[in-house]
DOMAR-933456 format. One record per residue (C-alpha): x negated, y, z negated; residue in three letters. Coordinates in pm, whole numbers, plus 50000, padded with zeros to 5 digits. Example, Ala and Ser with C-alpha at 12.3 -4.5 7.8 and 13.67 -1.06 7.14 Angstrom:
// DOMAR-933456
487704955049220ala
486334989449286ser
***
This chain:
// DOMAR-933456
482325127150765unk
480855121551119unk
481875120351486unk
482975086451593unk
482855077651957unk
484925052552094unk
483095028052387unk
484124992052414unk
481004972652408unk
481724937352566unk
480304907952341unk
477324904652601unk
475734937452539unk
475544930252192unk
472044919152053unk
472674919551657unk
473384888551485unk
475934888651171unk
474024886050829unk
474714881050450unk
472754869050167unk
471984838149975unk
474654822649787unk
478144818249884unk
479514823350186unk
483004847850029unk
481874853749703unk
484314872149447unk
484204908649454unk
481064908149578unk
479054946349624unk
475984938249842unk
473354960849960unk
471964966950312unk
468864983750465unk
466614988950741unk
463695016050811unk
463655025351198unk
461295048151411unk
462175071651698unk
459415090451871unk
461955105752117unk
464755125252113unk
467935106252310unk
471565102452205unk
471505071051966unk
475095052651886unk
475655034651604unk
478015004151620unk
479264982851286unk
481414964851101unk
481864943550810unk
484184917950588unk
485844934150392unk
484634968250396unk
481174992150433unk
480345028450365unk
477165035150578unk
474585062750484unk
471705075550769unk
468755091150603unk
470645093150207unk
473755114650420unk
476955095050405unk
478445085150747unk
481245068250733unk
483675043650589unk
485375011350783unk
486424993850896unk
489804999850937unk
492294966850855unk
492624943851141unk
492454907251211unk
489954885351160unk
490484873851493unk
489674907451626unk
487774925451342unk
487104963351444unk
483954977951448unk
482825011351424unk
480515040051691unk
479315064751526unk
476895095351737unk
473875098051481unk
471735117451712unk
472245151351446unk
470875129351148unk
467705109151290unk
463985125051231unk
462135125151533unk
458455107751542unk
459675097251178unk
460575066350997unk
464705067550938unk
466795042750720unk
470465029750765unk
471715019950410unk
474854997950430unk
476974988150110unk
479264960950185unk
482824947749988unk
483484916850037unk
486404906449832unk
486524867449859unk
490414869049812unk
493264871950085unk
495114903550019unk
498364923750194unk
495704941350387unk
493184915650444unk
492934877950500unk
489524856750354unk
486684855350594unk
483524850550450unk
480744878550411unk
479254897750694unk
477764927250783unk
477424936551153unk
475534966351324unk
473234974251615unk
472115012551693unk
471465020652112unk
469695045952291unk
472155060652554unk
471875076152813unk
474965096852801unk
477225097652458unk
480495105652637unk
480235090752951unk
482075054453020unk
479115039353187unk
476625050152966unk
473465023452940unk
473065013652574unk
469745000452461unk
469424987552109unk
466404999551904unk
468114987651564unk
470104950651522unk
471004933451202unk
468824902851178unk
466724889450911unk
464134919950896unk
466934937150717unk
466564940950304unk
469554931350090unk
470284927649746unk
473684923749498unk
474894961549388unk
474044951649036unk
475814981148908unk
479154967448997unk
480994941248759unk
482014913548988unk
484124904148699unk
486754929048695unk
490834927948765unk
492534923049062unk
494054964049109unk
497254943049259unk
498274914049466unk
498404936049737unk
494464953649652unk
491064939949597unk
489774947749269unk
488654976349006unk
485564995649015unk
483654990248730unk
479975011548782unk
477165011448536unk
475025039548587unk
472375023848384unk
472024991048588unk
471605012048913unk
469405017849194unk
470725053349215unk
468795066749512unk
469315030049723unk
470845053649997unk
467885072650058unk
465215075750373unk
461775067950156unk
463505041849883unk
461235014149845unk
463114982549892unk
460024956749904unk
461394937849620unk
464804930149799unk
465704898049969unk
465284892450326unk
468594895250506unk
469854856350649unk
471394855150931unk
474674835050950unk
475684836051303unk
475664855151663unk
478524880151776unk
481774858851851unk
481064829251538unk
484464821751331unk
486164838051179unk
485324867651393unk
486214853451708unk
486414884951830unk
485124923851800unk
486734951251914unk
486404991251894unk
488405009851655unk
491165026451875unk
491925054851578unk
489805084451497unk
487925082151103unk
490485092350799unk
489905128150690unk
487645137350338unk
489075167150163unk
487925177749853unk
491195184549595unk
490415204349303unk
492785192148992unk
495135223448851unk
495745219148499unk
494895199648199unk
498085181348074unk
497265166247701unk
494235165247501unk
493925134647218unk
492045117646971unk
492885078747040unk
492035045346920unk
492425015047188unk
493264981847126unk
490204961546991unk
489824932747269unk
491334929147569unk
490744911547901unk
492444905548239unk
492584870948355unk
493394852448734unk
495554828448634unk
496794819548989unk
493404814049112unk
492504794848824unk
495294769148826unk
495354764649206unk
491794773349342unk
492694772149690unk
494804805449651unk
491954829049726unk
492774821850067unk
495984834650085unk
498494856649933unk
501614835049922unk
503804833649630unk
502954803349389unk
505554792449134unk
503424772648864unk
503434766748508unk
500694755448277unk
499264757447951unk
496354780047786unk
494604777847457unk
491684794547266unk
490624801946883unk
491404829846723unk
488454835146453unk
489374858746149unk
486924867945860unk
489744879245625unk
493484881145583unk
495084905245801unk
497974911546040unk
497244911446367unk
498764919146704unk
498764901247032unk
499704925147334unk
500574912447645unk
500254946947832unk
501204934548201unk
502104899048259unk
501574899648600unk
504574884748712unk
504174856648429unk
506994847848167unk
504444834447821unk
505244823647492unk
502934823447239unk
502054794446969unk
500104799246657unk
498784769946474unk
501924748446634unk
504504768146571unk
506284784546905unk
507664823346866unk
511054829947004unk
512394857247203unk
513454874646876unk
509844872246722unk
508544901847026unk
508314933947037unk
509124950447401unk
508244981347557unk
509494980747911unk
506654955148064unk
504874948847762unk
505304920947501unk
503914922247162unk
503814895146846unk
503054910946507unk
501564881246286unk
499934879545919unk
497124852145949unk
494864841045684unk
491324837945714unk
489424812745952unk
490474796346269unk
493604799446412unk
495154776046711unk
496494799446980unk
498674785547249unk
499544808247584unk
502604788047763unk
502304803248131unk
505254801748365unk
505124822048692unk
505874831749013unk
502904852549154unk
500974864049400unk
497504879049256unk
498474900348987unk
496134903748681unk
497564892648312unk
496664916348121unk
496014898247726unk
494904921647449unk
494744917047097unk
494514945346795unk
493894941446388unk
492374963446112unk
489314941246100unk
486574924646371unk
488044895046538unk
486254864746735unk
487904844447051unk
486454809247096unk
487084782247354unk
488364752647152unk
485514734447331unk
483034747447119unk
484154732246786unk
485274703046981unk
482454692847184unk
479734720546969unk
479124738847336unk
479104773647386unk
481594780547690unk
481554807247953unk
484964819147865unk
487074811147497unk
490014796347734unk
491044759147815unk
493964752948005unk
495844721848073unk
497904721548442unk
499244733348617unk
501894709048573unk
503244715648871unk
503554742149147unk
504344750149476unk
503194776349734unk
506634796849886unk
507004808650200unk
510434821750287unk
511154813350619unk
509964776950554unk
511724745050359unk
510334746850003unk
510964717149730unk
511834721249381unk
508894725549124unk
508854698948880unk
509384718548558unk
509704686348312unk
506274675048311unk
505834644748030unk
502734658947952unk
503734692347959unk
506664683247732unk
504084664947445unk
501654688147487unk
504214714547386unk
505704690747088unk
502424677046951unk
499584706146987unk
499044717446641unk
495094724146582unk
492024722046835unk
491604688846737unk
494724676346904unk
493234684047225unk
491364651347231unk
494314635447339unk
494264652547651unk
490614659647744unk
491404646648053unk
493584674448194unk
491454703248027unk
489624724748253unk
487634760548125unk
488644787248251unk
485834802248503unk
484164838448355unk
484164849848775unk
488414848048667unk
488214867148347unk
487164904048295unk
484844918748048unk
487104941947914unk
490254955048055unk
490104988848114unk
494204991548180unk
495514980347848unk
492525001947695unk
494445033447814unk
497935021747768unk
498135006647441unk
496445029747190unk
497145020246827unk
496295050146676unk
496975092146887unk
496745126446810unk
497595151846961unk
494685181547019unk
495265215147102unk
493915223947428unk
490655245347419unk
490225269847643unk
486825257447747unk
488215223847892unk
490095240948133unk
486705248248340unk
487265213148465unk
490035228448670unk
488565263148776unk
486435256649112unk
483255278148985unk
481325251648874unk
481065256648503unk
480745231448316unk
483605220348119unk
482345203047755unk
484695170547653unk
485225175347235unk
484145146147044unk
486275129846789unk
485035109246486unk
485675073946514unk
488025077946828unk
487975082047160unk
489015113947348unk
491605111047629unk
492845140147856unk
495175138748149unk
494475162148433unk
497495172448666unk
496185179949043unk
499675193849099unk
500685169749354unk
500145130849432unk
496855123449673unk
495495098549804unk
491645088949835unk
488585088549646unk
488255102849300unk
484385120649334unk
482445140149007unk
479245154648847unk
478585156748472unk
475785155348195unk
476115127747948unk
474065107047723unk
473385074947857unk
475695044747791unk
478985068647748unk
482115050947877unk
484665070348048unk
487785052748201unk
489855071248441unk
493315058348523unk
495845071648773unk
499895072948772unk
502285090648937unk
504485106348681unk
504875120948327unk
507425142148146unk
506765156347832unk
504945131047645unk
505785099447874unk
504005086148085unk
505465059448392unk
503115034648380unk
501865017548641unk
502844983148605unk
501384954148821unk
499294976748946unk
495714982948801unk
494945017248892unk
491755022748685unk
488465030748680unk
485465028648471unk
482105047048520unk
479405040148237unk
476745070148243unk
472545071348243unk
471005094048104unk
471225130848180unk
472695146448508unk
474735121548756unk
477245122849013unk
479485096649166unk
481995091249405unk
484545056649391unk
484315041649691unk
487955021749620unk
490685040649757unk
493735050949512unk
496755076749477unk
497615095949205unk
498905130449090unk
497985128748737unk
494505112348643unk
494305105148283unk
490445101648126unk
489025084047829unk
485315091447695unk
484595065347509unk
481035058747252unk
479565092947372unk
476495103147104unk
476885135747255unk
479645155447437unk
480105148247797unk
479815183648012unk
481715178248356unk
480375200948596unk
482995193148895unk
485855167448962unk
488005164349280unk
489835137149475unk
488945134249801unk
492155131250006unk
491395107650287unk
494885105650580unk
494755101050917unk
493605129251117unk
496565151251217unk
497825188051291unk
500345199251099unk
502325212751417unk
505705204951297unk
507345231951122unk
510755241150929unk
512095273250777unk
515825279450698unk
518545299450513unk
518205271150255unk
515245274950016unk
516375239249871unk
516395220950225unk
512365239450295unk
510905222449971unk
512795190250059unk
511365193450404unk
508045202650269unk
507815168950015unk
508435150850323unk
506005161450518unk
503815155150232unk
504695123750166unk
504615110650489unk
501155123650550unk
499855104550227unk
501165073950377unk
499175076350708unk
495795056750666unk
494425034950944unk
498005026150973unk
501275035950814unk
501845025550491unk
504475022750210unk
502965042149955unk
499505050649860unk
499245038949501unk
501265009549438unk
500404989049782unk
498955007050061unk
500204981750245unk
501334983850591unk
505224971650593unk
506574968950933unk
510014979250873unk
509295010450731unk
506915019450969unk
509685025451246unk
511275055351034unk
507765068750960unk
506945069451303unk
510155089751382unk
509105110751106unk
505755112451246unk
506825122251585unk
508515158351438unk
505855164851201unk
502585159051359unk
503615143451747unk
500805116151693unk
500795084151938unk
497355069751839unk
499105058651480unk
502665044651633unk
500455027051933unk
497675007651663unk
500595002051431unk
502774983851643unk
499954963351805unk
498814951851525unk
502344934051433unk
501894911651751unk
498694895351559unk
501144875851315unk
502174853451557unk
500304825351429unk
501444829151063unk
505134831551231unk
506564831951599unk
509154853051371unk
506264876951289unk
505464885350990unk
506924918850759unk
503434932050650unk
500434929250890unk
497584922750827unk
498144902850562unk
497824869950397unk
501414868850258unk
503484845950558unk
506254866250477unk
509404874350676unk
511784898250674unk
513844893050981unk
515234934351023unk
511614941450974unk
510834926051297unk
513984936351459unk
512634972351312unk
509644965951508unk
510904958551904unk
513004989251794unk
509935005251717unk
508444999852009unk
511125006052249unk
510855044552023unk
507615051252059unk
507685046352445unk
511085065652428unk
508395094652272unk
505145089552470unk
506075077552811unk
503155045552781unk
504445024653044unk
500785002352934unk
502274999952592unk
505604982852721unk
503644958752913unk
501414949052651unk
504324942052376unk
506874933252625unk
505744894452606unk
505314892352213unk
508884902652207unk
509744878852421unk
508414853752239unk
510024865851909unk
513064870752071unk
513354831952150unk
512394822351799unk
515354838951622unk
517414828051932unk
516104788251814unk
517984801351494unk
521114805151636unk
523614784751464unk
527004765751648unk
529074796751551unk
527094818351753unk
525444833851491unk
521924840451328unk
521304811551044unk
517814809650885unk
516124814850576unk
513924841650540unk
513854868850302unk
516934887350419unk
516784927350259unk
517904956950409unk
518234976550128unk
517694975249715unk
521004976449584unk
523534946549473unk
524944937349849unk
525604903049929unk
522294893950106unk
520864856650029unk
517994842750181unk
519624812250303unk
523194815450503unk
524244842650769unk
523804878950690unk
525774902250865unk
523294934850876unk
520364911851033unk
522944895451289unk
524014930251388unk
520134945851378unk
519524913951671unk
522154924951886unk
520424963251879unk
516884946951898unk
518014920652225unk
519874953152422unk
516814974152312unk
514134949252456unk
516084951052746unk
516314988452791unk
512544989552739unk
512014960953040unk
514564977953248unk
512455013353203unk
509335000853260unk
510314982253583unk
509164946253385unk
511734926953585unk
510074893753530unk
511194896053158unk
514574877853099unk
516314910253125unk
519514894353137unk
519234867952929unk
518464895352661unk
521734914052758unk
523914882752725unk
522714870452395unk
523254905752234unk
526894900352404unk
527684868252279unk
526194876451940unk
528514902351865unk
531244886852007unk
530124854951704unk
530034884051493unk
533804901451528unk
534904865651546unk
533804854751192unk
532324886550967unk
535174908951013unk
538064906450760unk
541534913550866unk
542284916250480unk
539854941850397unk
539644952050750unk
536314957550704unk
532884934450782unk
531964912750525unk
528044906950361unk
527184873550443unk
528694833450483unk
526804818850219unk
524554782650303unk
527954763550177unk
530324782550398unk
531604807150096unk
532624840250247unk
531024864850074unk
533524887149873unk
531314918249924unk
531944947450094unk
529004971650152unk
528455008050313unk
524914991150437unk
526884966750644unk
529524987250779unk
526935014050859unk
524784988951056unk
527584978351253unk
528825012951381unk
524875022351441unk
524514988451636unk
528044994851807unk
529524958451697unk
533064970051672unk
535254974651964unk
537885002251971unk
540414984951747unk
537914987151501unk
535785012751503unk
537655041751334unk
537775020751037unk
533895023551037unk
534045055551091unk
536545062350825unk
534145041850601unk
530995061250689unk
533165093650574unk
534885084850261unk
534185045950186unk
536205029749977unk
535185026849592unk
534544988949589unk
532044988649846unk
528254989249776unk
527285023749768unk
523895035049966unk
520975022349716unk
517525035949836unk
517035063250085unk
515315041450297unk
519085027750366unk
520015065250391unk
518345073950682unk
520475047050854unk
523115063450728unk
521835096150877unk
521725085951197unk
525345068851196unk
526395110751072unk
524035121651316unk
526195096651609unk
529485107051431unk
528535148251458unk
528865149651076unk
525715167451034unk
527455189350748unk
528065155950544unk
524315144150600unk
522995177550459unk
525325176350207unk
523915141450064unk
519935151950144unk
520705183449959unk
522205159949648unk
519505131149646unk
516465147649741unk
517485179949503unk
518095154949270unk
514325143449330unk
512915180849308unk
514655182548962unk
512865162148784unk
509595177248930unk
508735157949263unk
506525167549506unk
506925137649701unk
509825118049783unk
510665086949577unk
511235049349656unk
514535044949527unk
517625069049399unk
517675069849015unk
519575039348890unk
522605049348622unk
521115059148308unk
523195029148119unk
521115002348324unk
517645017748382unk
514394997348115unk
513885039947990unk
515625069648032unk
512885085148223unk
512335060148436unk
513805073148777unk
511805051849075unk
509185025649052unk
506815045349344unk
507175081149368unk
505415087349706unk
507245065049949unk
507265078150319unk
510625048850394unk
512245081250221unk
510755108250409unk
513665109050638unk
514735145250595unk
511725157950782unk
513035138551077unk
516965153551048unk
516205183450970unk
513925187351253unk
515895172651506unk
519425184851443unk
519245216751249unk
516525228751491unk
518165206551776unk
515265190351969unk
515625157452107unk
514695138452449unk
516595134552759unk
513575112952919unk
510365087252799unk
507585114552791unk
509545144452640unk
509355161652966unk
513285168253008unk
514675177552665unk
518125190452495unk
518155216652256unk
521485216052094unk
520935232151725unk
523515224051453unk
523945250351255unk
526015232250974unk
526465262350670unk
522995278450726unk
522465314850849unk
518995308151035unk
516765282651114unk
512825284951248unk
510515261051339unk
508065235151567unk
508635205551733unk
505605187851872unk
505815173052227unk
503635141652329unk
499755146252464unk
500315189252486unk
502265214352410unk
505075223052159unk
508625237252092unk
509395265551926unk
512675271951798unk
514485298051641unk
517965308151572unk
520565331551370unk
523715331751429unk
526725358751293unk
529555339651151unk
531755373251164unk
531395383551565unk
530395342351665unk
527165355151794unk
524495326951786unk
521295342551897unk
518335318351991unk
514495320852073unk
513175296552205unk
508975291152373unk
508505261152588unk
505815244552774unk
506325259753211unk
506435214253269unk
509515211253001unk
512835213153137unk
515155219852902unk
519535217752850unk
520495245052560unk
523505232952437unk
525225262552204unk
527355253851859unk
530985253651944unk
532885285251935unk
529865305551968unk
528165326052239unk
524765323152297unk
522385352952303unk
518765334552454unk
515555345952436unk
513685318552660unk
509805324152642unk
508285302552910unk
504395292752851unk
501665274753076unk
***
């Protein structure tokens, strides 16, 4: 990848126009072309500037450039500088080449603009200076070429709610060298041009404030399983949502609906046949054949997937789908497998003799409603008279006439080809294949080729192990004969023969081969540690020459270290660091296979995390910014930005001003606190407006802290959220005090958190359990539950006076067996930091040492969403954690860090610090500690349990001043290394 270089160009010194191509204005899944030959006959810096909705990859002269743009409001979409003086022929002709996403559906990264493509290249006089003078040579207007990718299917599956969609590339269809300087592009379309710099949606433009992701090439390690399989014979994934309410594209909400599907099943012959429902997306269905309705009893279910094994005679069968679901995007995945060919066939065809787009009519929806959570929602109608006789009186395709009214076809743009998911999960026929030796060249970095065995009359899968989970861009070469099939799909973890699936989320790939010689890399972002691969209809065996993932993070040092006494707490340190790192794109996210979505709560403990492992600001700073943009989905602000899910979750934003009040805490950016300083306040008064007559918060919203069975309903008074305000209004405060920002309502802030937990004592504690309860239900029901999450939030928030507090504390210790254990370690590293406050460091290595060993048991390498549930409860044995790369769980890089090596901050800035190592049962302990903008910490320790000698090194920055506090009981031997 290239140097980007960051200038803010004000909208006046920006001569391109925005442009697009005929047709619609957001098109579905849309992969349009871009280009433009350009002449320099002198050598000067030149600075490229662009952007795009959704997404671009740029090439200069055939060399790729660059990827973008990075997520960010429509409002204020980011654009992109590259320097592309290096790549440019002098007293030549040059070419930009442009491909442009547009995905023409909201998703949890991205909300629906329309598609645009924006980029201007300038002369400058000076690359790095601020007040360089840019003149533009290149603009997009309408001398530009541009034409559909026709090598992409525009009908393929949505990956996720949360993702665009698959990538599904035909070799044969393309225009392989469209990158190139000398392609001839004559035939293309002229560019149009749809509107000047500052037209809606993209009000405004602003520069990218984070350096580009890295590219690293990964080389796979192993080769897991070789077999001979046989897919499914159809199969198809189908939009359902945006089908029944067509106004959904533009937005990501949950929609509760119901209707009804139907098509014709065509047979030749008698046979028994199977209908697969391989992921549901988030829809219940049963199935009618020919009238009659299959019960629960009549399925066969394998975790996610449903299955109905039927005999059928020959000819046309009635086939009724009954759809009832609460979704936001997800692809259903409908397959269907028998011994002989079978035909689908929209009942409009023998009704009306017309041959339809798709063989699918529906009838509804019936009713539905769009949800958001912090809003008053009614009741979906679910007794629908015509929903009720259509169920009773459909029989044959000829009863349809009674309600030709209400039947709509279901559009092809909503219904894939083929679905390349439940191709690689449901096989019907497998066998095993010993492993040749030869295959293994796929995973020996030499470059020889590594020949794929052919199998008659099946398909040949393998499953490659790279060793780890990574994140980014899967990239090959190979020979194959032209119109060979090979599917690649990615999941996270196997043992033995089983494989965790990866439900509701569509992590596949297909690539369909020309001729001869060809390399490719996807240019749709995934994560994976094990990439299984299916060559399918090869006349001759595919040779792969090379295959790598290009891990793609944001750009940091990897300055934190840790070393220890404790091989077990290294590798858990290690996996943390990992993990985290994977989830660090253009801004924090959860995890980068199932979402990649940038939650807001979880970002605060990454960016603790963060700050031990790699010290980075530019991350934290864009992160939390980007929050304040939600505002006009929610005064409350919204849990995952940007995003067209109005969602709420109100400790995520309580997470945030925490956040905030953190990172200045850690970089000293007294600009920062001014700039967020007013969205909190704002925020801060909304969830005040929610302040019920007792005192206390009241709202509806979706109220988590943690996934486990405490009492937290998303209607009534929840006692973690009430107790996560009062920290949030005292640390608002703080920050304003710090930064001098006396015309915030300082005191108004301190006197709410007051009075809150006053409201709080006064009705959530029970003198019976003496303990806090959950929640006061809507109704006024006290809840009956007694959690560790709640009585952990209140001694972390400091609710309980003295009377009460060494109950807490005694809680935190040894709780009670009725109460809610800890459920995710997201919830632990609250729990951390209350052992961290109580000087129980001992117990919290204890417990990181059980779960996280736990984790590295069963083979991790990163750390996992959730703790195992109890083998009596879990859908399989095997199935520990839905994502296994989570960074909400990456906690132990931050403890471990920051209490066994014993650097923390006295000061905002990091220029007065404490080292005060705990030495719980370890023998020595080595390692980093990044400081803000320069400089580090180095740490090192042993200490002698016999003579109570505890020896420490210790280099520091000449500007640090630093308080060494030594273990108790021990005398300190220093070595103090000083450094400029």
């Amino acid at each position: 990848m290239n140097e980007i270089v960051q200038h803010h160009l004000p909208h006046n010194n920006w001569r391109a126009t925005w442009i697009w191509g005929v047709g619609e204005a957001s098109p579905r899944n849309e992969w349009r072309l871009f280009r433009k030959q350009f002449y320099i006959d002198a050598a000067e810096p030149l600075i490229l500037k662009l952007t795009a909705d959704a997404r671009y990859v740029v090439y200069i002269n055939g060399q790729l450039l660059g990827r973008g743009p990075v997520r960010s409001w429509q409002t204020s979409l980011a654009y992109d500088e590259y320097n592309i003086t290096h790549l440019v022929r002098i007293g030549q002709y040059n070419s930009i080449a442009v491909l442009v996403m547009h995905y023409g559906v909201s998703t949890f990264q991205y909300l629906r603009g329309r598609g645009g493509l924006l980029a201007q290249i300038d002369a400058t006089t000076n690359t790095y200076a601020e007040q360089s003078k840019f003149s533009p040579i290149v603009t997009t207007d309408d001398s530009w070429k541009t034409t559909i990718h026709a090598s992409y299917a525009t009908r393929a599956s949505r990956i996720s709610c949360q993702l665009p969609f698959v990538e599904m590339f035909d070799a044969n269809q393309a225009e392989v060298d469209w990158f190139a300087r000398d392609f001839d592009d004559s035939n293309w379309d002229s560019a149009t041009v749809i509107g000047a710099v500052g037209m809606h949606p993209w009000t405004e433009i602003v520069a990218t404030d984070i350096p580009p992701l890295t590219e690293t090439a990964v080389d796979p390690l192993r080769i897991e399983r070789l077999r001979a399989v046989v897919p499914r014979q159809w199969g198809s994934a189908i939009d359902w949502r945006n089908h029944f309410v067509p106004s959904s594209p533009d937005h990501a909400n949950v929609i509760q609906l119901y209707g009804i599907a139907a098509t014709i099943l065509r047979l030749t012959e008698p046979t028994t046949l199977t209908i697969g429902i391989v992921d549901s997306g988030r829809f219940t269905t049963q199935i009618a054949i020919n009238g009659r309705w299959y019960t629960e009893q009549d399925y066969e279910r394998k975790m996610s997937e449903q299955y109905l094994h039927i005999p059928l005679e020959a000819g046309d069968h009635f086939v009724l789908l009954d759809l009832e679901g609460t979704v936001h995007g997800h692809s259903y995945h409908l397959a269907i497998d028998a011994p002989i060919p079978i035909e689908l066939i929209s009942p409009l065809t023998i009704l009306q003799n017309k041959i339809m787009a798709t063989p699918f009519v529906t009838l509804g929806p019936f009713d539905y409603i769009e949800k958001i959570d912090h809003q008053p929602t009614k009741p979906i109608k679910d007794n629908h008279p015509e929903y009720i006789r259509a169920k009773a009186t459909l029989k044959s395709a000829g009863d349809l006439q009674n309600f030709l009214p209400l039947l709509r076809t279901l559009d092809a743009a909503l219904m894939s080809d083929d679905d390349i998911f439940s191709a690689c999960v449901w096989t019907t026929e497998a066998k095993t294949i010993s492993i040749p030796y030869t295959l293994h060249n796929l995973v020996i970095a030499n470059r020889t080729v590594a020949e794929i065995p052919l199998f008659d009359q099946a398909d040949t899968e393998f499953i490659v192990d790279f060793g780890k989970e990574y994140s980014g861009y899967i990239a090959f070469s190979l020979f194959a004969a032209a119109n060979t099939i090979i599917d690649f799909y990615g999941f996270e973890y196997m043992n033995a023969n089983w494989i965790q699936h990866t439900y509701q989320l569509d992590n596949t790939m297909r690539y369909i081969c020309h001729e001869g010689y060809q390399t490719y890399t996807s240019n749709i972002r995934r994560g994976f540690r094990y990439l299984q691969i299916v060559v399918r209809q090869a006349s001759y065996p595919v040779r792969f020459e090379k295959l790598t993932m290009l891990q793609s993070h944001f750009p940091v040092a990897e300055i934190g270290q840790f070393h220890s006494s404790d091989a077990l707490l290294n590798d858990i340190w290690e996996m943390s660091k990992h993990t985290t790192k994977l989830c660090m794109e253009d801004t924090f996210v959860d995890c980068p296979s199932y979402e990649q979505v940038y939650w807001v709560g979880d970002a605060r403990n990454e960016a603790l995390i963060n700050y031990y492992l790699f010290g980075n600001t530019a991350i934290t700073k864009r992160s939390l910014e980007l929050v304040i943009g939600s505002g006009f989905q929610s005064p409350l602000l919204v849990n995952q930005v940007p995003s067209g899910w109005n969602s709420v979750i109100p400790n995520w934003t309580f997470f945030w001003i925490t956040a905030c009040y953190e990172y200045y805490l850690f970089s000293g950016d007294q600009q920062f606190a001014q700039n967020v300083l007013p969205a909190m306040e704002t925020v801060l008064d909304a969830y005040q407006q929610r302040i019920n007559p007792q005192g206390l918060l009241d709202m509806n919203g979706w109220n988590l802290l943690d996934w486990a069975p405490i009492d937290q309903p998303n209607e009534g008074i929840v006692s973690h959220q009430n107790m996560f305000l009062v920290r949030a209004l005292q640390h608002a405060a703080t920050l304003a005090n710090l930064t001098n920002q006396t015309h915030m309502p300082i005191q108004q802030w301190q006197t709410a958190a007051h009075t809150l937990q006053l409201a709080i004592n006064h009705h959530l504690w029970s003198e019976e359990e003496q303990a806090y309860i959950d929640c006061i239900h809507e109704d006024g029901r006290r809840s009956t539950i007694y959690s560790m999450q709640t009585q952990t939030v209140a001694y972390l928030c400091n609710i309980a006076g003295e009377d009460r507090l060494h109950y807490l504390e005694q809680y935190i210790l040894k709780p009670p067996v009725h109460f809610v254990p800890i459920g995710s370690p997201f919830m632990s590293f609250f729990y951390y930091e209350a052992l961290v406050k109580l000087g129980q460091q001992q117990v919290m290595i204890d417990d990181i040492r059980h779960h996280y060993g736990t984790m590295l048991r069963y083979g991790a390498t990163t750390c996992w969403e959730m703790y195992p549930k109890p083998l009596d409860v879990r859908e399989h044995e095997q199935l520990l954690t839905r994502s296994h790369c989570h960074a909400w769980s990456a906690g132990p890089a931050y403890f471990l860090s920051a209490y066994l090596l014993g650097v923390t901050s006295d000061d905002p800035g990091w220029n007065q610090i404490t080292i005060e190592p705990h030495i719980v049962d370890l023998d020595w302990a080595r390692g980093t500690v990044p400081l803000p903008g320069d400089g580090r910490v180095d740490i090192e320790w042993h200490v002698d349990h016999t003579s109570r000698l505890f020896s420490l090194r210790v280099i520091i920055p000449a500007h640090i001043k630093a308080t060494i506090i030594t273990p108790d009981g021990y005398e300190l031997q220093l070595d103090k290394v000083v450094i400029d």
